[in-house]
Structure formats: structure tokens, C-alpha cells
C-alpha positions as CSV (number, residue, x, y, z in Angstrom):
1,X,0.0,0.0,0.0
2,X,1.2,3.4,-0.8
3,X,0.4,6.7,0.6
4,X,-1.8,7.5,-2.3
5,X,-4.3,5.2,-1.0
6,X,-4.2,6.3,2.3
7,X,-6.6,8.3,3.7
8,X,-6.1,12.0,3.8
9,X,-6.7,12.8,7.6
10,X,-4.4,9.2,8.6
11,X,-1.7,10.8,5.8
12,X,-1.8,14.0,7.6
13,X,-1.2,12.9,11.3
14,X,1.1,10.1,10.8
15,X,2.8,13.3,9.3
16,X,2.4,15.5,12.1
17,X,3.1,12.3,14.2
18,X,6.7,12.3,12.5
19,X,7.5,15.9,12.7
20,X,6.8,15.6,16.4
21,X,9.2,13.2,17.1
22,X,12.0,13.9,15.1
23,X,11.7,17.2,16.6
24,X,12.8,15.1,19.6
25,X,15.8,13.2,18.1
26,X,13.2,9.9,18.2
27,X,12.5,7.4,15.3
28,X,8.2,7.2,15.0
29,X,8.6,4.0,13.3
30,X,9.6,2.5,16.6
31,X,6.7,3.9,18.2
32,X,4.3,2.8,16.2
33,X,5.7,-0.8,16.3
34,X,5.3,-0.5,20.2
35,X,1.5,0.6,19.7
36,X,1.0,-2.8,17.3
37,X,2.6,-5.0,20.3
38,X,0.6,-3.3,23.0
39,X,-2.5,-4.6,24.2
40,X,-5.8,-2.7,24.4
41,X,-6.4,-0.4,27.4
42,X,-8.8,-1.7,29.9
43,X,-11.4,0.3,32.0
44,X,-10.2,-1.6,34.8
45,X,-6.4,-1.1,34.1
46,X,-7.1,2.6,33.0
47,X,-8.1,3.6,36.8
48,X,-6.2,0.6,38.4
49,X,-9.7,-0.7,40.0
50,X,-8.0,-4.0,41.8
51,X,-5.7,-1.8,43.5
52,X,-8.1,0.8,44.4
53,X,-10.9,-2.0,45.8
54,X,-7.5,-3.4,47.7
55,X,-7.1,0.0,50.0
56,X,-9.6,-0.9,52.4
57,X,-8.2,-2.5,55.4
58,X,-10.4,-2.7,58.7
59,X,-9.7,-2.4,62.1
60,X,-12.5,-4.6,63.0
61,X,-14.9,-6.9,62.2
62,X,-17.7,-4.4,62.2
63,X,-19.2,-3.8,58.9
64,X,-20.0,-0.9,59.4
65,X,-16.0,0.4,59.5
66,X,-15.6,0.2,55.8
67,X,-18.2,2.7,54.8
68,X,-16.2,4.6,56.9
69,X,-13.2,3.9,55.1
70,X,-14.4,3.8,51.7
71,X,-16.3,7.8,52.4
72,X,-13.0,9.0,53.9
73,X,-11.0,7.7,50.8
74,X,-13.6,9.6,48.6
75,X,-13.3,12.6,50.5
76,X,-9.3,13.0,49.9
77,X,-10.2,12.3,46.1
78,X,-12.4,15.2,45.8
79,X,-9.7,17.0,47.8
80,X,-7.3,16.2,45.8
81,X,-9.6,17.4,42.7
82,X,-9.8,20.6,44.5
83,X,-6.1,21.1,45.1
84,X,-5.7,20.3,40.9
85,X,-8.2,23.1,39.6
86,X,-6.3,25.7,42.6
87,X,-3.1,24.9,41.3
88,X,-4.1,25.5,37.1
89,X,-6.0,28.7,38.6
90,X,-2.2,29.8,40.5
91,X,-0.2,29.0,37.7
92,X,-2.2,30.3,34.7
93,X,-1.0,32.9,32.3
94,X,-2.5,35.5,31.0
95,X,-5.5,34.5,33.4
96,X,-9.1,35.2,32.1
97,X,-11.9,35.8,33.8
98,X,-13.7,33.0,31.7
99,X,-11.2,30.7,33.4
100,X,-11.3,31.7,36.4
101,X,-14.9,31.6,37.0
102,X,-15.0,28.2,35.3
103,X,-12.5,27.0,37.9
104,X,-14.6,28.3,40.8
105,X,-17.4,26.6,39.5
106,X,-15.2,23.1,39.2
107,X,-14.4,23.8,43.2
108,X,-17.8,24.6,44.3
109,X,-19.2,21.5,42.0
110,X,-16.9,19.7,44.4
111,X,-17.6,20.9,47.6
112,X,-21.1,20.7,47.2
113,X,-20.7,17.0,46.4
114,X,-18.7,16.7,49.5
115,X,-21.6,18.3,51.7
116,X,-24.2,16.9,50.3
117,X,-22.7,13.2,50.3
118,X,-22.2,13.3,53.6
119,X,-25.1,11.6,55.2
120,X,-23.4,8.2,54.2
121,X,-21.5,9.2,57.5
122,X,-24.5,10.7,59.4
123,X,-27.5,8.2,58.7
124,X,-24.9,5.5,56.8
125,X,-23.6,3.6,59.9
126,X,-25.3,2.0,63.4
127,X,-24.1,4.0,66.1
128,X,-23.3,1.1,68.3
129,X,-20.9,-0.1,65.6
130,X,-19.2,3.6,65.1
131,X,-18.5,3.7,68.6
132,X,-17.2,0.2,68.9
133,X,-14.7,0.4,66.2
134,X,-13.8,3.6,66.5
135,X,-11.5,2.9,69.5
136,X,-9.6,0.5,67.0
137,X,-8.7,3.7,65.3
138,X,-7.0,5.9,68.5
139,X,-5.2,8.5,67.9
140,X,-6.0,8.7,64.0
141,X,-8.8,11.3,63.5
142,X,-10.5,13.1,60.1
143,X,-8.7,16.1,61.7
144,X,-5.6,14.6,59.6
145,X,-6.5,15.5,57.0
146,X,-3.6,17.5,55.7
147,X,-5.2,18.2,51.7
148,X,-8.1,20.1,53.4
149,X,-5.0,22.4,55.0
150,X,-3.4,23.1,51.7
151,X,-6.7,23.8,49.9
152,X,-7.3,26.6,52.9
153,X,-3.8,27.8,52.3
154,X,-4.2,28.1,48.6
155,X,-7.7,30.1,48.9
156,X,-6.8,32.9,51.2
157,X,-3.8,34.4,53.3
158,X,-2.7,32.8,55.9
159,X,-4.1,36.0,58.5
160,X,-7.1,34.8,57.5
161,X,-6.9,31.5,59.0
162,X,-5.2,32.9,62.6
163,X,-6.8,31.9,65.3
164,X,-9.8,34.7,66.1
165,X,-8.1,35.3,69.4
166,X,-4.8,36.1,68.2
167,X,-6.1,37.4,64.4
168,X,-5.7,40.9,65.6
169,X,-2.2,40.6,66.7
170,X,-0.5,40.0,63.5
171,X,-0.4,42.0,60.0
172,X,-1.6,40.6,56.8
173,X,2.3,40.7,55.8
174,X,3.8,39.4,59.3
175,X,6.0,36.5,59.7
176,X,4.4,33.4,58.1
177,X,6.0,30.9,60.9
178,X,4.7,33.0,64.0
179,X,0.6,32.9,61.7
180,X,1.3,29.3,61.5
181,X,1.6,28.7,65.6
182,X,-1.5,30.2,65.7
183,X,-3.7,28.9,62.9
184,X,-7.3,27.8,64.1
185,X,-7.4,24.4,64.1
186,X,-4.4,23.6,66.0
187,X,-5.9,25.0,69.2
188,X,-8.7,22.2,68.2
189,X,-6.5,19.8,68.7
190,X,-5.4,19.8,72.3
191,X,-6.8,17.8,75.5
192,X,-9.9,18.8,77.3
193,X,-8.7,18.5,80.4
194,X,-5.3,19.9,80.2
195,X,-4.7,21.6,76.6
196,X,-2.1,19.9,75.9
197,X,-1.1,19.1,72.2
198,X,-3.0,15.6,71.3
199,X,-0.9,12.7,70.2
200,X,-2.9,13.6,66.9
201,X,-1.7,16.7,66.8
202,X,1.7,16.3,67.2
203,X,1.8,13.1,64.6
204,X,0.2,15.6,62.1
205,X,2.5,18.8,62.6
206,X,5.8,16.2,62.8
207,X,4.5,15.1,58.9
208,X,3.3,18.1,57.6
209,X,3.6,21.0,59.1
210,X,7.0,21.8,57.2
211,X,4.9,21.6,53.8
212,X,2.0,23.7,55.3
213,X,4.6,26.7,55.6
214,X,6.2,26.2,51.8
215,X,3.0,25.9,50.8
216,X,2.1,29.3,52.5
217,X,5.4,30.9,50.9
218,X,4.7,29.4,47.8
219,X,0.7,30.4,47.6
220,X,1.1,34.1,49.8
221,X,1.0,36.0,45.9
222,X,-1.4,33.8,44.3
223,X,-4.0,32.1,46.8
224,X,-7.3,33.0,45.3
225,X,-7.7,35.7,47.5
226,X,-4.9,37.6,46.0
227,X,-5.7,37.0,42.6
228,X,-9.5,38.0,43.1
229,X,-7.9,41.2,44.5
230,X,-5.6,41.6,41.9
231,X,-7.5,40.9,38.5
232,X,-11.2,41.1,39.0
233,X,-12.0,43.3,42.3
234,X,-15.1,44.4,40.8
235,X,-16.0,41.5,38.8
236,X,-19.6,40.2,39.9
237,X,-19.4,37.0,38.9
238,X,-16.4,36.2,40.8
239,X,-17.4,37.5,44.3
240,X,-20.7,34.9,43.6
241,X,-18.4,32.3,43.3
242,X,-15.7,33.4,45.8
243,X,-19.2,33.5,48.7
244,X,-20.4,30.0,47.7
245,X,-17.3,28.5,48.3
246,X,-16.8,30.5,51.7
247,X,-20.4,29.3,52.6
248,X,-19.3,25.7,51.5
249,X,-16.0,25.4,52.7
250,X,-16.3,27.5,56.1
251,X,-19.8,26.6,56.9
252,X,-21.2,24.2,55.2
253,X,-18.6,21.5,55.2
254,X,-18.2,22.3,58.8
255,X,-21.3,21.9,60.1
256,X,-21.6,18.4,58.2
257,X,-19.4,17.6,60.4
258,X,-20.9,19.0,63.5
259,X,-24.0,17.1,62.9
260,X,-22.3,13.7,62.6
261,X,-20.4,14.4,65.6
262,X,-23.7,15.0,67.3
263,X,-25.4,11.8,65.8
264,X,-22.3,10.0,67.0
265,X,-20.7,11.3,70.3
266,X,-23.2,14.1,71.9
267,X,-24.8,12.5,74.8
268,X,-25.9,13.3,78.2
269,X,-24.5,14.2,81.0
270,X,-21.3,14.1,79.1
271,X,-20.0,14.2,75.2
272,X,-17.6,11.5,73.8
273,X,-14.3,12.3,73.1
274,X,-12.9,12.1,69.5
275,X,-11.1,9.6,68.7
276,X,-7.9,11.8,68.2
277,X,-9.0,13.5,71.6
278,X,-10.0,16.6,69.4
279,X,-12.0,19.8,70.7
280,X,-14.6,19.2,68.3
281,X,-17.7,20.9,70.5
282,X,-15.6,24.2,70.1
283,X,-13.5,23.2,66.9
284,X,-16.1,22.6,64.3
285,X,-19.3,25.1,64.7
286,X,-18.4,27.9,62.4
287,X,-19.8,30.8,64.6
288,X,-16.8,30.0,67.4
289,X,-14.2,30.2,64.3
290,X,-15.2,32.6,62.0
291,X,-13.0,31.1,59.1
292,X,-13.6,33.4,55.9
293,X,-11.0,33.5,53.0
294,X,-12.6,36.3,51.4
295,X,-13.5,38.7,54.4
296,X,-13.6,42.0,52.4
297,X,-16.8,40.2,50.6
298,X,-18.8,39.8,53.8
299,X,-20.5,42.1,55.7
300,X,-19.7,42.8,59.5
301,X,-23.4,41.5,60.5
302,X,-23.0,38.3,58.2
303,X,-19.5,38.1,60.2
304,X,-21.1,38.3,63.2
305,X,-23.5,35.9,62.5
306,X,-21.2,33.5,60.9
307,X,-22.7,30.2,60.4
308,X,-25.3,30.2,64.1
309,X,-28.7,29.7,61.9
310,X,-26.8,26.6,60.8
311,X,-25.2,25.4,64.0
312,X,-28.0,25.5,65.7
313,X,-30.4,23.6,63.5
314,X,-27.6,20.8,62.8
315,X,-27.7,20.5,66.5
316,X,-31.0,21.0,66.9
317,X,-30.9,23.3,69.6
């Protein structure tokens, strides 16, 4: 067969096909003998299904611990889908607000996802089993999970997510190490009785606290914060987006947490711990917090009123 008889569109990228790799010193005739050896991609090779169905690996015997798994090993995916559309959003040239708005709406699609899967955790398990298996998994806690920390440090400057008792001590521009002994959710992690640092604390600072801080230096002039600042102040489309993902990530997300921890550990006279020995009765309402990466688009009422209509009906106070 000669290339007469070949059809024009093949012709035309077997061409393009050899200009691209001679352009890298390579020979496409050995390629293309490697694509006729190879076998034909399978769904189940393409996402490496046995392996994935092989991560779950209970404590117990409880059945009930690997829907806990398997909806804690989705959550870090959708994290980790979240981290991917921040990091094209940081390093895009030329960024357009098409682009950026688009991205948003990736992270919110995600977040909302997130919130509204999360009754697999709060109606998904019997109680009796989540609070038999759950001492299987001391200290190890959902507070862990260090993605959720980078996604906060890539969305806003690290001020932002200062303590509220020591917010007003430090400058936007102060020294990142001294913000990052006194971000929020590291007072959530200390002892009730004695405020100590929890065992899960100091397992999760001794692996990641070093990358939290690089990522701070790396994100402090191109978190979405900045670049909302620094491109489209004014644009209306953005500060939409930029609200829902403060409502999803700061309250929303939260408080789906809050109200499993009630279905799980509130009872009377006295709540459970975590398993991590984590504060969550003060950590996780939003209204105690008062986490917001885009401040400037909030209102001091809606500030003041961060998140209580929602705390209080998850707990059903």
C-alpha cells in the first residue's frame, strides 16, 4: 500500500506524528511498532480498579467500618480534585476571567458533592458499631487530614486562618511561621482537660507541618484571595463564586461535620471524646471560628452571624 491510498486525515497525522518526534531526536517507526505490540487499554487497568478495591483494610470486624473507610477515601479524592483546579487557577498565564470563573465553579461542583454526600457518615452507619470500632482507630482522626489544610492555604492568606483570638495581633504581611503557631485548628487539637497538644496533633505537625509553611510561601501571591484582588475586584461574577465556596468550605462543610459528631458522640450528661481527643464541641461550629477567606466580601453582621442559623439547627438546639 502506498500513501496515495491512504486516507487523507491518517496521511496528515502520521505526518504531524513524525515531525513531532523527530523534533525530539526519536524514530516514529519504533513507536508505532510498540503501539502494534501493545494490548488494548482496559477500563479496569485505566483507573487501576483492583488496586483501588484493595485500600480498604479494617480495624475490625464491624461492617459498618468500611463505609467509613471507603467515604473517607472519597473525600481526599475530591480533595485532591480541588487542590488540581487551585493549582491551574495559580499557575495560569494571562489568566481570564472566563477561566477563572469556570474553575470556581469546578471547586464549588466539588464541595457541594462533598456536603451533600455526607449523610453516608450521618445516617450511613449504626451507632453502636461507630462507637465500637472507632477505639480501634485511636489516635488517627479526620482532623488529619492535611489536603483540606493546603486547599485553605491556597484560597486565602494565611491572617485569615489565625486563630480569632490572636487574628488581631498580627499583620496581613507578618511573619508566616509566627501565623502558623497560631492557625485555628491547631488549638482544636489539644486535650480537654489539660490543653495539651494531642498525640494527633503532634503526629500531624511532625508530617506536615513543614509543607503547610512552603506551601504558605509558595501560595502568599497567588492564593485565590490575591488573585480576586488583583485581576477582578469588581468582577460580579467572581465574588458569587468566591461567597459560595466561603459558605461551602467554612460553613457548610463544617457543620456536616458537627452534625455527625452529634449523631455519634453528643450524649448526656457528658460528650464522647474524639477519637484523636480533638475539641470538636468548640473546633467545628463555624460561629466559634469565623473562618472566611474572602472577608472583604462579607458584611460585618454576616461576620457576626457566621454560620449560628446553621449550627443551631444541625444540632438542633
Amino acid at each position: 500500500m502506498d500513501n496515495s491510498s491512504l486516507d487523507p486525515n491518517l496521511a496528515g497525522q502520521l505526518q504531524k506524528l513524525q515531525q513531532k518526534y523527530a523534533a525530539m531526536g526519536q524514530d516514529l517507526s519504533s513507536y508505532l511498532d510498540g503501539l502494534l505490540y501493545a494490548d488494548y487499554l482496559t477500563y479496569w487497568d485505566y483507573i487501576h480498579l483492583d488496586t483501588l478495591l484493595s485500600l480498604q483494610n479494617p480495624k475490625t470486624q464491624f461492617p459498618d467500618e468500611k463505609v467509613f473507610i471507603i467515604y473517607h477515601q472519597i473525600t481526599e479524592l475530591y480533595f485532591n480534585l480541588v487542590l488540581w483546579e487551585l493549582e491551574q487557577i495559580a499557575e495560569k498565564e494571562n489568566l481570564q476571567e472566563t477561566f477563572f470563573v469556570e474553575r470556581l465553579d469546578r471547586i464549588n461542583r466539588y464541595f457541594e458533592l462533598l456536603e451533600n454526600s455526607f449523610t453516608v457518615m450521618v445516617d450511613g452507619m449504626e451507632k453502636e458499631q461507630f462507637l465500637k470500632f472507632r477505639m480501634s482507630l485511636l489516635p488517627a482522626s479526620g482532623f488529619q487530614s492535611a489536603q483540606y489544610r493546603v486547599i485553605e492555604i491556597c484560597c486565602t492568606d494565611m491572617i485569615n486562618l489565625v486563630s480569632r483570638d490572636n487574628r488581631e495581633s498580627f499583620q496581613e504581611y507578618s511573619d508566616l511561621e509566627q501565623q502558623v503557631e497560631h492557625l485555628y485548628w491547631r488549638s482544636g487539637a489539644t486535650e480537654l482537660a489539660s490543653g495539651k497538644k494531642t498525640l494527633t496533633l503532634q503526629q500531624f505537625e511532625e508530617k506536615y507541618l513543614k509543607k503547610f509553611k512552603e506551601t504558605g510561601m509558595r501560595y502568599r501571591a497567588k492564593n485565590l484571595r490575591k488573585i480576586y484582588l488583583q485581576f477582578f475586584p469588581e468582577s460580579e461574577p467572581v465574588k458569587k463564586r468566591l461567597r459560595q465556596l466561603d459558605q461551602l468550605a467554612n460553613v457548610l462543610w463544617p457543620l456536616a461535620h458537627l452534625k455527625s459528631a452529634a449523631r455519634y458522640l453528643k450524649l448526656d450528661p457528658e460528650d464522647i471524646k474524639a477519637t484523636g481527643g480533638t475539641n470538636w464541641q468548640k473546633y467545628l461550629p463555624p460561629r466559634f471560628q469565623r473562618i472566611q477567606f474572602f472577608p472583604e466580601l462579607w458584611t460585618a453582621s454576616e461576620t457576626e452571624e457566621w454560620g449560628k442559623a446553621g449550627v443551631l439547627k444541625a444540632i438542633g438546639n
